[in-house]
C-alpha positions in Angstrom: 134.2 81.2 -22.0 131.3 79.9 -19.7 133.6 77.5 -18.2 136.2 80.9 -16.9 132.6 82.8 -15.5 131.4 79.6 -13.7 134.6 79.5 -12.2 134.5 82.9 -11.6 131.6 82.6 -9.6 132.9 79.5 -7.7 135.6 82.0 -6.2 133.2 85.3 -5.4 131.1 82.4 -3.5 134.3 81.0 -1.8 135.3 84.7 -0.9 132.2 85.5 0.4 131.9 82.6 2.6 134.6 83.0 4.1 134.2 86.2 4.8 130.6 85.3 6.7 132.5 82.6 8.4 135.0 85.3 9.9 132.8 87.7 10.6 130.3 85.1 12.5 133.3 84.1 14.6 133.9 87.1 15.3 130.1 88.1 16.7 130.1 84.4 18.2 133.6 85.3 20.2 132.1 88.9 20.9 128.7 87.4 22.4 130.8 84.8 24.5 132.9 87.7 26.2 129.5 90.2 26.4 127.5 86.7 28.6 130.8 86.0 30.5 130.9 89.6 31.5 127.2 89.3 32.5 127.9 86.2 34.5 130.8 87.6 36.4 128.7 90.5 37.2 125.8 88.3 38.6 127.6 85.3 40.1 130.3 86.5 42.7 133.3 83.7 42.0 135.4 85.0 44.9 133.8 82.4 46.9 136.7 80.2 46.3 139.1 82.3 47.5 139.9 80.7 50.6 142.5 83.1 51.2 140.1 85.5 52.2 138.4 84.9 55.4 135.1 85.4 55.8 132.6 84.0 57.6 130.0 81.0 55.6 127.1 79.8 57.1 125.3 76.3 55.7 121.4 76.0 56.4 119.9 72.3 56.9 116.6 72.9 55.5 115.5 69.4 55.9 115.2 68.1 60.0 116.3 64.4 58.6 119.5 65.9 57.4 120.3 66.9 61.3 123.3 64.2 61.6 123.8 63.6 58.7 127.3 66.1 59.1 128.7 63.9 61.3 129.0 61.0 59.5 132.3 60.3 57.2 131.2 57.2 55.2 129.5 58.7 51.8 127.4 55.0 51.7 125.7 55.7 55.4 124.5 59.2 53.9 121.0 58.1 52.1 120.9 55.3 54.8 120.4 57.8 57.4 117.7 59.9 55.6 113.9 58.3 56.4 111.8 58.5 53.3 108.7 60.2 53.2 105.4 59.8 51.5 104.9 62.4 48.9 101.1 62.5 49.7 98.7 65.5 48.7 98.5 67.0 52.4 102.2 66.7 52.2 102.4 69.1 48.9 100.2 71.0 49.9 102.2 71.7 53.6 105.4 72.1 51.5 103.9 74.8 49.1 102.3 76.8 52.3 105.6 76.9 54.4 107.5 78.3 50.7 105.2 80.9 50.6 105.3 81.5 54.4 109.1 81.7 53.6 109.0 84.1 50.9 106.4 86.3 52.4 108.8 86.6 55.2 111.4 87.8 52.9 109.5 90.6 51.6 107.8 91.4 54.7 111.7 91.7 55.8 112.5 94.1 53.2 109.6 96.2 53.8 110.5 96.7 57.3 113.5 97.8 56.5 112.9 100.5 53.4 109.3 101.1 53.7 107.7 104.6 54.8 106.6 104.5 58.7 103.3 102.9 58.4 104.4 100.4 56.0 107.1 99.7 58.7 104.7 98.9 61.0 102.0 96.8 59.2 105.1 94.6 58.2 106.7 94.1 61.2 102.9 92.8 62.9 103.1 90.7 59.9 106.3 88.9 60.5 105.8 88.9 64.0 102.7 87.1 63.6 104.1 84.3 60.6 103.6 80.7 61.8 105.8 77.1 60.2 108.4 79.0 60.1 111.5 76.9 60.1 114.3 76.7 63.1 116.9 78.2 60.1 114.6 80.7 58.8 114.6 82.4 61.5 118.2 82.1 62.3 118.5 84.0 58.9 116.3 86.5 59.2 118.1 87.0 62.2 121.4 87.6 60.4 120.0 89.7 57.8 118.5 92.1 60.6 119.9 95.8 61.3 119.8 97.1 64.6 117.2 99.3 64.3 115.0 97.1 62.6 115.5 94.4 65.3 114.7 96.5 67.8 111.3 97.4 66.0 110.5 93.8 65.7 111.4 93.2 69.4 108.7 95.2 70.4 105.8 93.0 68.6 103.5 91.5 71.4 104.7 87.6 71.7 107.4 88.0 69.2 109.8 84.9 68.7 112.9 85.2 70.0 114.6 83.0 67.3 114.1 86.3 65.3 117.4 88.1 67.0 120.9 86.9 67.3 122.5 84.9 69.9 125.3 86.0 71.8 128.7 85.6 70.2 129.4 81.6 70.4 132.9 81.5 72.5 134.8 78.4 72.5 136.8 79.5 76.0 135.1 78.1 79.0 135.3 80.9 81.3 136.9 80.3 85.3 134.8 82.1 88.0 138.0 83.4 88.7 138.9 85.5 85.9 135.8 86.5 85.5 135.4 88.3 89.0 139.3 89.7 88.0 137.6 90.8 84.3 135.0 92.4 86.7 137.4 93.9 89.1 139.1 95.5 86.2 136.4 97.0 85.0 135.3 98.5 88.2 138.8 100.0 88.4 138.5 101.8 84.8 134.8 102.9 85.6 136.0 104.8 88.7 139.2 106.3 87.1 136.7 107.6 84.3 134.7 109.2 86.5 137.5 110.4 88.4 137.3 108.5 91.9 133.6 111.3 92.3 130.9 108.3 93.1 132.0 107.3 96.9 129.6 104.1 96.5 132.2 102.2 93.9 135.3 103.6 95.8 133.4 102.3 99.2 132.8 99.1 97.4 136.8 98.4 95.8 138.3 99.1 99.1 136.0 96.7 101.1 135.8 93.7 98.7 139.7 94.2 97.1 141.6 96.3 99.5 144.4 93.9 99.7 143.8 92.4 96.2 147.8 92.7 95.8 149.4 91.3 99.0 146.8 88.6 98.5 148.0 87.1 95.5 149.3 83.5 95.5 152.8 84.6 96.8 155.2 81.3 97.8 156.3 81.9 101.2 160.4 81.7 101.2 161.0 78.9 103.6 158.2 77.1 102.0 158.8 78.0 98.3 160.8 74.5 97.4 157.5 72.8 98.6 155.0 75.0 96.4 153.0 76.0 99.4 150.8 79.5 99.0 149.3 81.8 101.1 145.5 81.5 101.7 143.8 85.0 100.6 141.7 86.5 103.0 138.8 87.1 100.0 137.3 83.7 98.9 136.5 84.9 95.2 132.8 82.9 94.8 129.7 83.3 93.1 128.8 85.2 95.8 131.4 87.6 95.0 130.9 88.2 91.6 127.3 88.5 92.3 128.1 91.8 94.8 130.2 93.1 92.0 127.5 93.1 89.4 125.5 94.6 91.8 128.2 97.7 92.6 128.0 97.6 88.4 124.1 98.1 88.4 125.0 100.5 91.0 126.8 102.8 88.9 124.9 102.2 85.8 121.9 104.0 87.9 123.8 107.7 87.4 122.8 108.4 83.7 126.6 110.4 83.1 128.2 107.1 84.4 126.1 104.6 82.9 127.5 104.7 79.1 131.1 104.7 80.6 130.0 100.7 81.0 129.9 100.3 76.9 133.0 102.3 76.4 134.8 100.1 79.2 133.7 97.2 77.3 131.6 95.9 79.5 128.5 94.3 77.3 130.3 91.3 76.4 131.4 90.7 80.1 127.9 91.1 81.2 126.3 88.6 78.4 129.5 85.9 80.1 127.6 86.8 84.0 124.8 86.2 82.4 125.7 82.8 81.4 127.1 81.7 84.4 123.6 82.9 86.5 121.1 82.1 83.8 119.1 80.5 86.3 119.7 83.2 88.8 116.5 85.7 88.9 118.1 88.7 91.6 121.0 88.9 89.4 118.9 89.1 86.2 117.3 91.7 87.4 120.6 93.3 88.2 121.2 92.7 84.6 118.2 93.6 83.4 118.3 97.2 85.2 121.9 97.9 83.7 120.7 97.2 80.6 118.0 99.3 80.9 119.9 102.4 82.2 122.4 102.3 79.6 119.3 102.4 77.1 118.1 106.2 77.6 121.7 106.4 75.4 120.2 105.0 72.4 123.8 105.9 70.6 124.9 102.3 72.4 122.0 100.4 70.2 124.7 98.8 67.2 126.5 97.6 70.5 123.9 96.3 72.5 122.4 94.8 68.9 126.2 92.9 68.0 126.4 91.9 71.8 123.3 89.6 71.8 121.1 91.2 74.1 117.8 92.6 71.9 117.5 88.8 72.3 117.8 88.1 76.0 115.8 91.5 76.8 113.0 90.1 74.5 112.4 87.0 76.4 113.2 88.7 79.8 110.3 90.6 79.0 108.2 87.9 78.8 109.0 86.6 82.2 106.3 86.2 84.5 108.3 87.9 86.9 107.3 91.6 86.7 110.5 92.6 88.8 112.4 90.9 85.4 110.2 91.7 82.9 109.6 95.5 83.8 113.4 97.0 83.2 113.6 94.7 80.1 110.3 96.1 78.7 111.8 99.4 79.6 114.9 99.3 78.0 113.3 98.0 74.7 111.3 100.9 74.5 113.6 103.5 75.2 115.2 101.6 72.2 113.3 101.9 70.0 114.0 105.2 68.2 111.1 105.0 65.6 108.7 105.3 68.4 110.5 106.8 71.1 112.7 109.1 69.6 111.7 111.9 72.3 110.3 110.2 74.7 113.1 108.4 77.3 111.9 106.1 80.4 114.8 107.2 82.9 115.5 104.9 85.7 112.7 104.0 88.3 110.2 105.1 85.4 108.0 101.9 84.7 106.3 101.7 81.1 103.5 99.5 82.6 101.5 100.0 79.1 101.7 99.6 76.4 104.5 97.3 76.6 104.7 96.7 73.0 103.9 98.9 69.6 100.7 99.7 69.1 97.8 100.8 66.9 95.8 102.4 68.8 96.1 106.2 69.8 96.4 107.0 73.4 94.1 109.4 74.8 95.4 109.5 78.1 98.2 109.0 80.9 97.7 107.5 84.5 100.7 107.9 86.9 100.9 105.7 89.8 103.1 106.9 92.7 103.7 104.6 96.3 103.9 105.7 99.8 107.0 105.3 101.8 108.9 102.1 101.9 106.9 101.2 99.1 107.0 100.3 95.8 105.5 100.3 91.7 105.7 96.0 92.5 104.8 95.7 96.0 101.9 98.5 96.7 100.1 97.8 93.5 99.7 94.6 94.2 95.9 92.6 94.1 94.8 92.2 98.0 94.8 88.4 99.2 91.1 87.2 98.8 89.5 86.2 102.6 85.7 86.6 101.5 83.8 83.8 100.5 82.7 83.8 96.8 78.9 85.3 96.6 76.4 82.9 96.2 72.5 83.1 95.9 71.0 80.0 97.4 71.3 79.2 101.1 73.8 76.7 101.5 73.3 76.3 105.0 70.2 74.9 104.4 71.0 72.9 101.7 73.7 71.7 104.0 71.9 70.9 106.6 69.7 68.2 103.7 72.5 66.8 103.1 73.7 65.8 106.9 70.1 64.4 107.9 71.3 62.0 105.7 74.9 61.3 106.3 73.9 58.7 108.9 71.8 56.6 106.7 73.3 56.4 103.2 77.0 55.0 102.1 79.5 57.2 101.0 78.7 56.8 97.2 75.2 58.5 97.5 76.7 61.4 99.6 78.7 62.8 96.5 75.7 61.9 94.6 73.5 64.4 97.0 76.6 66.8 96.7 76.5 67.1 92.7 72.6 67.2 93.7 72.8 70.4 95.9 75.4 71.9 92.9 72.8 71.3 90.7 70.1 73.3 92.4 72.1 75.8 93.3 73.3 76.2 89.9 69.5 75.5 88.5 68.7 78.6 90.6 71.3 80.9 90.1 70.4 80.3 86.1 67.0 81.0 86.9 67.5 84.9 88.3 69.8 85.1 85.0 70.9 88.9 84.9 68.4 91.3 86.3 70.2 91.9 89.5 71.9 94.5 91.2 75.3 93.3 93.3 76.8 96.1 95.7 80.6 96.4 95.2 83.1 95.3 97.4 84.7 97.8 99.6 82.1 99.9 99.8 82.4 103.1 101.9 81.4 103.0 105.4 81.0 107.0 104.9 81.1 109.8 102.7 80.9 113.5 101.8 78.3 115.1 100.1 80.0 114.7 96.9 80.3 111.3 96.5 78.3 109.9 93.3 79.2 106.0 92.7 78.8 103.4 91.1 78.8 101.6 94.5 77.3 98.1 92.6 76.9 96.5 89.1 74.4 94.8 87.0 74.4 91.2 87.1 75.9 91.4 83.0 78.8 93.6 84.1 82.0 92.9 82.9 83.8 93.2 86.3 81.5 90.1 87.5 82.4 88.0 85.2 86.0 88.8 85.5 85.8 87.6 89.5 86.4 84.3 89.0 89.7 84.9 86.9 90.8 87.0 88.4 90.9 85.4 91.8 92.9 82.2 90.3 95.5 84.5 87.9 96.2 86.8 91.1 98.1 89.9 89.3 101.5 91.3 90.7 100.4 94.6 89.7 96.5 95.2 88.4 96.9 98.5 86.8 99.2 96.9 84.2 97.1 94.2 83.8 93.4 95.3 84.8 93.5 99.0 83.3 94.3 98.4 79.8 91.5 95.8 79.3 89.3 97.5 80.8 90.0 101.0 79.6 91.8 100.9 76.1 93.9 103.5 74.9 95.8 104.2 78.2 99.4 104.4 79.1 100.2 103.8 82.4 103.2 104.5 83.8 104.5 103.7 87.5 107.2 105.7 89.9 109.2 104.0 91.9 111.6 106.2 94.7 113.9 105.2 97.8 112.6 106.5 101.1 114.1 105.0 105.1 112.8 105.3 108.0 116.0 106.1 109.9 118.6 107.8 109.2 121.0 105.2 109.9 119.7 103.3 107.1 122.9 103.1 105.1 122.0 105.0 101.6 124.0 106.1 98.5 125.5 109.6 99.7 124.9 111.1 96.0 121.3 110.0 95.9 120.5 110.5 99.6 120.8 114.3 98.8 117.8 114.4 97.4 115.4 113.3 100.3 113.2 116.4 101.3 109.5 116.9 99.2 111.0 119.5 97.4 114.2 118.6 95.8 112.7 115.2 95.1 109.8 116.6 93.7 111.9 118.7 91.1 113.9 115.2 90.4 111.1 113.2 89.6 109.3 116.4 87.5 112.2 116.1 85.2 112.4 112.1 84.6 108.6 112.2 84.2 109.3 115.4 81.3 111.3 113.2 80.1 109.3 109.9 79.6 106.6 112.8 78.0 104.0 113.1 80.9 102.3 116.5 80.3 101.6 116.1 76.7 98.2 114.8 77.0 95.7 114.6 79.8 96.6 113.1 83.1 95.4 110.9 86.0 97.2 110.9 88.8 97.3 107.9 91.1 98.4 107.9 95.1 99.0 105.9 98.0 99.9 107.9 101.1 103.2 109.9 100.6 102.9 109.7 97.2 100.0 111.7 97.2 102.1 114.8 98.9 104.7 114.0 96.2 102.0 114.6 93.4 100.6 117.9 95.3 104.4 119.3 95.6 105.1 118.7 91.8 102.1 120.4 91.0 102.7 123.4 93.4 106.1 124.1 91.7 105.0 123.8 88.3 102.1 126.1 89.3 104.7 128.6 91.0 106.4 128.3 87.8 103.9 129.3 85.4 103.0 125.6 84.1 105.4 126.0 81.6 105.7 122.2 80.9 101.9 122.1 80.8 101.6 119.8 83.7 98.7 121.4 85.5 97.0 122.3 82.4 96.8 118.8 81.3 96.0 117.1 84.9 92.5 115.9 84.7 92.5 114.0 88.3 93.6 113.0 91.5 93.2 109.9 93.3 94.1 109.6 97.1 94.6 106.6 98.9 95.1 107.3 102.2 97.0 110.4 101.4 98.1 112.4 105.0 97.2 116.1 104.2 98.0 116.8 107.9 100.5 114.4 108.5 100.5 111.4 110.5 100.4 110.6 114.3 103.0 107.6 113.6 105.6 110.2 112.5 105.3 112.6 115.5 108.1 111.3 118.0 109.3 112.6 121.8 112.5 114.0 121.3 113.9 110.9 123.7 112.5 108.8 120.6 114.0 111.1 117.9 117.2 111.0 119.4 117.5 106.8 119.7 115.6 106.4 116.5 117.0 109.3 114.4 114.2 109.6 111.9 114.8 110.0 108.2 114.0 113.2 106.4 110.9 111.9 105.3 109.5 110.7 108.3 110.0 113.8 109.7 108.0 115.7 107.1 105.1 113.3 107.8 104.5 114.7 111.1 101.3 115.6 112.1 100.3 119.3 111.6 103.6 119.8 110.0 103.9 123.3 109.1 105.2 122.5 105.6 102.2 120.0 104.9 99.7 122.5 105.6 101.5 125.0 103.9 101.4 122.3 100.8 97.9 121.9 101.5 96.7 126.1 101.2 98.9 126.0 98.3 97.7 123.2 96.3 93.9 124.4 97.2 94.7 128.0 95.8 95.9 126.4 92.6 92.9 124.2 92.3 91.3 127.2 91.6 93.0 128.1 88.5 93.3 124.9 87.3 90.4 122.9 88.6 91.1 119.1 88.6 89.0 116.1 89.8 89.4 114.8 93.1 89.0 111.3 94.6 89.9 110.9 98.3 89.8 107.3 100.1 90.4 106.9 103.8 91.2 103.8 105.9 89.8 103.0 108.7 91.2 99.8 110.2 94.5 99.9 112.2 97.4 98.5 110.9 99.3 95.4 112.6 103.1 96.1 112.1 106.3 95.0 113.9 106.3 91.7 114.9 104.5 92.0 118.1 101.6 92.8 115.5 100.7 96.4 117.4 97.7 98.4 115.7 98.5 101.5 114.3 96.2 103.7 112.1 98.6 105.5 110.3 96.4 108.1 108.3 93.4 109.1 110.2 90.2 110.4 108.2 91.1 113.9 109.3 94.0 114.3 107.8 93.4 112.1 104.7 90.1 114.4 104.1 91.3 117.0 101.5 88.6 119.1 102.1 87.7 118.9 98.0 86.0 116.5 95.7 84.6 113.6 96.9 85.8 111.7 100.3 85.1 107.7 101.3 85.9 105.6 104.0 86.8 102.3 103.3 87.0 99.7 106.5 90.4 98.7 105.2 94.1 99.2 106.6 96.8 101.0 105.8 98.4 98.8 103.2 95.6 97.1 101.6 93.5 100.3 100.6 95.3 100.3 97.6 95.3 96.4 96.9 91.7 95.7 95.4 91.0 92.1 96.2 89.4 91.9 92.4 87.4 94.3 90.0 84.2 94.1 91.7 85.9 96.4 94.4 84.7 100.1 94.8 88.3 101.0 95.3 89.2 99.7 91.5 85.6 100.5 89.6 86.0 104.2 91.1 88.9 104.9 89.4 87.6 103.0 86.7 84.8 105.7 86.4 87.0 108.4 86.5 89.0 107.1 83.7 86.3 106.0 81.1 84.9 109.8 82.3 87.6 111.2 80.9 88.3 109.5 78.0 84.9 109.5 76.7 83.8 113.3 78.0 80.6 113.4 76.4 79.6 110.0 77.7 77.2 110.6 80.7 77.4 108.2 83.2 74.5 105.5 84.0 72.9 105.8 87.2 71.7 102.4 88.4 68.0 102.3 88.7 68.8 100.8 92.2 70.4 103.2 93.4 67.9 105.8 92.2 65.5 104.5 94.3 67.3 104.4 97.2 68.4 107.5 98.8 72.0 107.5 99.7 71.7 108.0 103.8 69.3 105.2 103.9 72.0 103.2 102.1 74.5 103.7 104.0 72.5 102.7 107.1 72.1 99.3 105.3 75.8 98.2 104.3 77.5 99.6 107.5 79.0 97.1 109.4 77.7 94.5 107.3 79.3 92.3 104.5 78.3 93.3 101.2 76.1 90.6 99.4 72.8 90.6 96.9 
């Protein structure tokens, strides 16, 4: 009986075993499929498929590893790798650059789904990350979007490993098909815009006129001996260089310009680009295409995938401010985050700020030229002739020095020289800083209105900036004075075509526009457009300019300031400005008829009707909106033509507004508005006017110099003199 229940039991246990034993192969099996699942989900296996192409990129992140690719024998690889200490520095250094690297990652994420600000603080973050490697960058460059790229192009010294290169293209490209690529395209741009600019029809019929009969056709007596006709058009570098410069040409009408992406043309411009790398006139052609197709920010995916957020960032940081201008330009009009209503059409300079910035600007200063100038060639900082101001007498010390020459050797003459530095240097260290210096420049005359600063204090900035700034001579000081002296500023230059002559060959579409008037409503528009009127404004002039200013302001006067233009003026500045016209412009008719004077030189004339018309106009609205006024005359002739004959081309009459304050300055024509460094009158002026504005509550410090001295006894003592201590 006991023997039939233990046996009993011995088959419930056998049942029931087996039954756990199914049942845990089953859960085992279950969980296998549930982790394979997971795994399939996480770990993409379709990277095998090599029958689906796709593009795989391998990043060496080892330098020491640079050749080792290129060798095929498996027992050279370890042979070729150096060893390296694993010191403590060396840890350390490795665990930096990983975090470096990781921070970069998030920092990248950020910048791409983080709210505005957070955008922002990011990208100055990356911008600013250091050890880096080479292939970091190159794949932070590939995981960049367009708009993000573009953000991150316009951090101040930004690498430009950051952004993609150019499209690698195996084909080495002929100089001939390149110039027929380019012909091509030039044919498509002028049948899209229906054969209506006469400058690219002007151009194809010139340059490729007989681009057919000139094709390599055998001759028929000579055909067995495989000898061609010699075209009449050598196709050269040259040539292709006149074609980019018809394409800049027709970029510069905004309705024509995005006809170049649609053509195409992108790509063929990055190949140019290649071939005249070292070319700077037709970078700047480049660079100026670029920049007008920009105000259609639609185009940014296609200028991103083409390469050129790259090649516009280190443009911009060409020393070249012809180069670095339009490149700066076109990354801001760009940049959508920042810019999203405010466009920089073409001959609008963004002078600063040239990259994104935290600080909140407070006001805008316009700088318009005179005729046949320009934003990079009248803004420029005068050539320095005056000696640098000293305080001991050097003759004297000089003089030491010779009595001597005669008796000593040549080795104790340097050592008397470093002597006389000495004391010279002794002494100026022993005045220190309680001095008055009177500026340079300084007015030979003035109206009653005038009220400084006409010197500084020995601890002034603008002295200690003399001596840099006569070694790094600028190419245009109010992009490179005014924002370090005056911060939260955006400056912004005008640039505009003007001849002398009408038989000064000109675009017949643009040259329409050549009276005060009609350019004057132009260049209202384009400044609307880049957001002047928004805040305060300073308005900045040399000669015609000036009138240019006075006719924008009229018409927006006339027409009820609706764009807020006039309200929002705070100042004028005049250099040289003819109110009345000029003498220079007033021809015999016997003159007129050889010379044929352009439309602008004939609006200069003096006592022009229109001008003083201008004139009572832009008084009367001076008295609704009253504005500050700075007037600077010349009063030295100017030597032009080659013969070098003097001509003073605005005279103090006619440069005298009859409002705000008026100075004569014993300079010419052209260097009024070139301040030979910071310690000029003609820059700290302005300079006042500027900080006065921006800071209204801020009185301005009188000098106790100049209190004590009354201002027609001081102008007795600087006239005709050279301004020292």
């Amino acid at each position: 009986m006991k023997i039939q229940t233990y046996k009993k039991y011995i088959e419930y246990i056998k049942s029931t075993g087996i039954c756990i034993v199914m049942v845990g192969g089953c859960w085992f099996l279950y969980q296998l499929r549930q982790v394979s699942q997971i795994l399939q989900s996480s770990v993409p296996i379709n990277v095998l498929n090599l029958e689906q192409p796709r593009a795989q990129y391998i990043y060496v992140d080892d330098p020491r590893f640079k050749d080792v690719l290129m060798l095929r024998k498996i027992e050279n690889l370890q042979s070729s790798v150096p060893e390296q200490s694993l010191s403590f520095s060396h840890t350390i250094m490795k665990w930096w650059k990983s975090l470096n690297r990781s921070v970069a990652y998030k920092l990248l994420n950020m910048a791409e789904h983080g709210n505005e600000k957070e955008r922002l603080r990011a990208l100055h973050t990356l911008s600013s990350l250091k050890h880096l490697k080479d292939w970091h960058y190159r794949h932070i460059a590939q995981m960049l979007d367009a708009k993000t790229a573009i953000s991150l192009a316009r951090m101040p010294n930004v690498d430009s490993r950051f952004f993609l290169k150019p499209p690698y293209c195996h084909m080495q490209h002929r100089l001939h098909d390149v110039i027929e690529k380019v012909h091509q395209l030039l044919l498509y741009l002028n049948s899209l815009c229906k054969n209506t600019h006469p400058c690219l029809i002007q151009f194809l019929n010139k340059k490729f006129k007989d681009i057919h009969s000139e094709s390599l056709i055998l001759d028929h007596d000579l055909a067995s001996l495989e000898v061609a006709s010699t075209p009449a058009i050598i196709w050269d570098q040259e040539l292709l260089q006149s074609c980019v410069q018809a394409l800049c040409h027709h970029s510069c009408l905004e309705q024509y310009s995005k006809d170049i992406v649609d053509a195409g043309g992108l790509p063929l411009l990055m190949i140019i680009k290649k071939i005249f790398h070292d070319n700077i006139n037709v970078c700047i052609l480049l660079a100026k295409t670029i920049s007008n197709i920009s105000l259609h920010s639609e185009y940014l995916k296609d200028i991103f995938q083409a390469g050129w957020i790259g090649t516009l960032v280190e443009w911009s940081q060409n020393s070249d401010i012809r180069l670095s201008a339009p490149a700066s330009r076109a990354l801001a009009n760009l940049d959508m985050d920042e810019n999203e209503y405010v466009k920089y059409p073409r001959r609008i300079y963004l002078l600063h700020p040239l990259h994104k910035t935290k600080e909140n600007i407070k006001l805008d200063v316009v700088f318009l030229h005179g005729l046949l100038g320009g934003v990079f060639i009248t803004w420029r900082q005068r050539d320095l002739n005056t000696p640098v101001v000293d305080v001991t007498d050097s003759d004297t010390v000089q003089d030491g020095v010779n009595s001597f020459s005669s008796l000593i050797d040549d080795q104790s003459q340097e050592f008397l020289k470093d002597l006389a530095h000495d004391l010279r240097k002794r002494e100026w260290d022993r005045v220190g800083q309680d001095f008055e210096i009177i500026l340079d420049d300084c007015p030979q005359n003035s109206n009653l209105s005038t009220s400084g600063p006409f010197s500084c204090s020995g601890d002034d900035v603008c002295m200690k900036k003399i001596q840099h700034d006569n070694l790094h001579r600028t190419q245009c000081w109010p992009k490179d004075w005014l924002p370090e002296d005056v911060p939260s500023l955006r400056v912004i230059g005008v640039n505009y075509d003007t001849n002398l002559s009408m038989w000064t060959s000109s675009c017949p579409i643009e040259g329409a526009k050549t009276t005060m008037t009609e350019r004057s409503n132009e260049y209202v528009q384009k400044l609307l457009t880049a957001g002047v009127g928004k805040r305060p404004t300073i308005w900045v002039c040399h000669s015609m300019g000036g009138l240019l200013v006075k006719q924008m302001l009229v018409n927006e006067w006339k027409n009820g300031d609706k764009n807020n233009i006039c309200k929002n003026t705070r100042g004028i500045i005049f250099y040289s400005t003819p109110h009345q016209g000029s003498r220079v412009a007033t021809l015999k008719q016997t003159v007129r008829m050889v010379v044929w004077p352009s439309v602008e030189v004939q609006e200069l004339q003096e006592e022009s009707p229109q001008l003083l018309q201008l004139h009572d106009e832009f008084l009367d609205m001076l008295k609704e909106y009253p504005m500050e006024i700075v007037s600077f005359s010349e009063t030295k002739s100017t030597h032009v033509t080659p013969l070098k004959v003097p001509f003073q081309f605005v005279t103090s009459k006619s440069a005298d507004p009859g409002v705000g304050e008026f100075y004569e300055i014993a300079q010419d024509h052209l260097s009024i508005c070139k301040p030979a460094s910071r310690h000029s009158f003609l820059y700290q002026k302005l300079l006042s006017v500027l900080k006065r504005h921006i800071t209204p509550n801020e009185k301005t410090s009188v000098s106790p110099v100049m209190e004590l001295l009354s201002l027609s006894n001081f102008w007795s003592q600087v006239q005709d003199t050279d301004c020292s201590i």
